[in-house]
N, C-alpha and C positions, 0 to 999 in steps of 0.2 A: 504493500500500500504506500501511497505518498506521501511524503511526511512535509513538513515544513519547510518549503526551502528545495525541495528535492527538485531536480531535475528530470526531465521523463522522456528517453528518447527509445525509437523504436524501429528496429530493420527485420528486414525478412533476407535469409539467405539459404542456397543450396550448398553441395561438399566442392564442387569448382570453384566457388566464390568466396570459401571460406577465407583463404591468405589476402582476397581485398578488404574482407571486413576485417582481420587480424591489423594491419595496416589502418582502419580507419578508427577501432578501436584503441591504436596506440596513439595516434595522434593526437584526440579526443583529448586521451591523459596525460597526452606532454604539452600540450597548449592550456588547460585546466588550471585556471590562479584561482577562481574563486573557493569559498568554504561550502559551495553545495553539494549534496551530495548526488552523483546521477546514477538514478535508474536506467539500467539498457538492458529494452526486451526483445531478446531475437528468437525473431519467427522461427523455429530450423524443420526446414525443406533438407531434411534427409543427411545431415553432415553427422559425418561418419563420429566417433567414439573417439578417435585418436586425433580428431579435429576440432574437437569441443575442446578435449584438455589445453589444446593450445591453444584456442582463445579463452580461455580462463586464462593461461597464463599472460595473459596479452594484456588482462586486466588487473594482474596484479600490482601491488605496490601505488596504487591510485586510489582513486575514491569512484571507483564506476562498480555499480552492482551488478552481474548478469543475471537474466532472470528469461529462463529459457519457457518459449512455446511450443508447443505439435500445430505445427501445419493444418494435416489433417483434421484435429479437434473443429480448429476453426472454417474450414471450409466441407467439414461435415457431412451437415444438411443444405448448402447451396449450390445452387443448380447456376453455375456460372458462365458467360455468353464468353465462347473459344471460337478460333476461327483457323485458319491454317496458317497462323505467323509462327517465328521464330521468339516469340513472346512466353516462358513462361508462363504458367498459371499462378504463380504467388504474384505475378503486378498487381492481382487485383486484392492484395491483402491490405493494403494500405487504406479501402476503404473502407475496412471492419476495424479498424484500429477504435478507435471508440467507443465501439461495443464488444470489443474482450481487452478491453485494458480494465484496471478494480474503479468503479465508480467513485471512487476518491479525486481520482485524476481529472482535473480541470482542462489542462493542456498537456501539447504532447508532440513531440518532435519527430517527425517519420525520415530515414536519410537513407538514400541510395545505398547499396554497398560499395559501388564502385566513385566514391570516395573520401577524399582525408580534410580531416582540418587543418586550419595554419592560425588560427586564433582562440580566444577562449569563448568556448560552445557559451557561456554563461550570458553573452553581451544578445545573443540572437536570444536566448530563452526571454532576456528583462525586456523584447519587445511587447510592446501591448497591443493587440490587434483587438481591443476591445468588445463589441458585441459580431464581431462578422465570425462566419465557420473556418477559414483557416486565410491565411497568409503564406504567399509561393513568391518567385521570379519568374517574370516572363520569361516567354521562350524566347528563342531566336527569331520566332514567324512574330511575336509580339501584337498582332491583331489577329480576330477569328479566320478576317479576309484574306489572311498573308496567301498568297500564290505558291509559297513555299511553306508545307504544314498546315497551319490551322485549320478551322473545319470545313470542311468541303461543302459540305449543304447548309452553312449557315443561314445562306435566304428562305430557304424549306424551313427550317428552325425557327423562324422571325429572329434573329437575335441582328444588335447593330452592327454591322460591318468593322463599327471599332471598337467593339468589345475586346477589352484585354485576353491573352492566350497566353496561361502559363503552363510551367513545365515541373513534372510532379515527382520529380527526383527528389523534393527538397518540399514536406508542407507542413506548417506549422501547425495544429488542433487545435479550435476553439469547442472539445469536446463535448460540451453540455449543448448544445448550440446544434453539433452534428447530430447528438442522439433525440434531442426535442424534436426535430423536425424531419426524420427518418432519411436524413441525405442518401444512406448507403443505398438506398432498395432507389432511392430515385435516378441514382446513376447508372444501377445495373440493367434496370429496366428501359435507358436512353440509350445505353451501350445495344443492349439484344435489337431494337425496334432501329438501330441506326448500323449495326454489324460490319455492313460495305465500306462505309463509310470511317470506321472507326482505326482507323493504321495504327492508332496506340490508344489502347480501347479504355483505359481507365484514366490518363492524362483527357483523350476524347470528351469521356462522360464527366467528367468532373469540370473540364469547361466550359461545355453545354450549360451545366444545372448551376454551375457557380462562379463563372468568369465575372461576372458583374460585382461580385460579395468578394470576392479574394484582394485582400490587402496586396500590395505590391513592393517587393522586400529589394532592396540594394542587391544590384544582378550579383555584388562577389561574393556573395551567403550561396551559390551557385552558377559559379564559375566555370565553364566549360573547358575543355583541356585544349580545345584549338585555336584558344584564346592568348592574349599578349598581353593580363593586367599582371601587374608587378605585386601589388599587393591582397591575392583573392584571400576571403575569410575561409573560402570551403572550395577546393578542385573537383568536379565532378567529372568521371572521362567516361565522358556519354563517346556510345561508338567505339572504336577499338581500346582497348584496355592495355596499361605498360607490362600487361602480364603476359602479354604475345611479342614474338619478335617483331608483327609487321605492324606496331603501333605508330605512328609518325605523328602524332600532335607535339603540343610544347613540351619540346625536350627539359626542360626545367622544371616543369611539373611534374614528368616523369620520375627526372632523380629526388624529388620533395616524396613523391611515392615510397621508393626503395628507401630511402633516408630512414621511414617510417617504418618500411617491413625488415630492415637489416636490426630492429629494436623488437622480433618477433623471435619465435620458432622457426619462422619461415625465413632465415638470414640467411641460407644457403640457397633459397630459389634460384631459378634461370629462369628465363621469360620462356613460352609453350612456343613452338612453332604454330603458322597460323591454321596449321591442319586442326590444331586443338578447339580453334576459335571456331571451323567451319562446322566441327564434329560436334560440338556443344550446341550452338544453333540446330543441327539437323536433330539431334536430341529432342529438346525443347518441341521441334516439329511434331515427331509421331509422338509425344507423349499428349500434345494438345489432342492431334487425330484419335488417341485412341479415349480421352475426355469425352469428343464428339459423338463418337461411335456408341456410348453409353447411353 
């Protein structure tokens, strides 16, 4: 439960992605000045036994609590709208975060696993996004209309052509807010009724039902890795990961990575060749197909 003071942040991850969240967890703790203490609940999508131990150990010596979930519990009883991407099925656990965190929790920090921080998490949590459901960064498409991204059928949708379009790597919970007003079932059910349309099916639904209500955060709380700022609070490396050899974004983000994971278990890594990247994707595939099939 959350105490005073406590921190509350929450990821979902598989056993491939374990050594990015190892890495995002350590940075967490080496950027960490304040006296709070933070709660981190990870989803775990199947990481194996010998990967758990080492992110415990990832969290040692700091003030982060880990506080592990099943997958499965959560996605249970929901009958979730899949389609033939290379999308996992945990993206869409980010919108149940609300309704299995302990109703204690007021707010609540969802972050990518793929990546690290460079400052203290504590300064994003003392934001105040006061009565609205969550606070994001816009995407790169930055309107609904972007020509590149955002949502294809917004005129079908009635929504204005400059509705804000952010990017759901990064969203802040205004949880009483979420669960008053049954957000979850209203995104799943825009996602199912708009499927075609949905290329990233739960950033999709969430800014259909909520681009107008989402606070809009300083882009380097979500900072992309193909990017050039000098000073980002949070790298995100949306798209190829430093964990492949054929990663080519900011080389200095890159080694701010490794910096992070050579302070893990995982200090002996070498980056996967990209057959690893292609084989995980085609993974992700038939595992959606065989969802469908059910």
């Amino acid at each position: 439960m959350e105490e005073a003071g406590n921190i509350t942040l929450v990821a979902t991850c598989n056993n491939h992605f374990s050594l990015m969240l190892g890495a995002l967890i350590r940075s967490i703790g080496e950027n960490h000045t304040s006296i709070n203490q933070i709660d981190l609940y990870i989803v775990d999508d199947h990481i194996s036994g010998k990967n758990k131990k080492r992110l415990v150990n990832c969290a040692d010596k700091s003030n982060i609590t880990l506080i592990w979930l099943n997958s499965s519990v959560i996605f249970e009883n929901e009958k979730l709208p899949l389609d033939n991407s290379s999308f996992p099925r945990n993206v869409y656990m980010r919108l149940f975060i609300p309704s299995f965190l302990p109703k204690g929790v007021k707010k609540a920090i969802y972050l990518d696993v793929d990546m690290i921080c460079c400052t203290d998490i504590t300064k994003l949590w003392e934001i105040d996004i006061k009565d609205q459901p969550i606070a994001a960064v816009k995407d790169r498409s930055r309107i609904v209309s972007s020509e590149w991204g955002g949502i294809i059928n917004y005129k079908e949708l009635g929504l204005d052509p400059n509705t804000p379009y952010f990017n759901t790597g990064l969203i802040m919970f205004n949880t009483e807010v979420w669960r008053k007003e049954g957000i979850t079932q209203q995104i799943i059910k825009v996602v199912e009724d708009n499927i075609k349309y949905a290329g990233f099916p739960d950033q999709y639904g969430l800014n259909v039902v909520l681009g107008s209500r989402c606070i809009s955060l300083d882009f380097r709380w979500n900072c992309y890795s193909m990017l050039d700022e000098k000073e980002p609070f949070i790298i995100h490396f949306i798209g190829n990961k430093p964990i492949y050899r054929s990663y080519n974004d900011n080389e200095d983000y890159s080694k701010e990575f490794f910096r992070y994971l050579k302070l893990t278990p995982w200090k002996d890594f070498r980056p996967y060749s990209a057959y690893m990247r292609y084989w995980n994707k085609a993974i992700n595939i038939i595992k959606n197909k065989l969802y469908i099939v059910k």
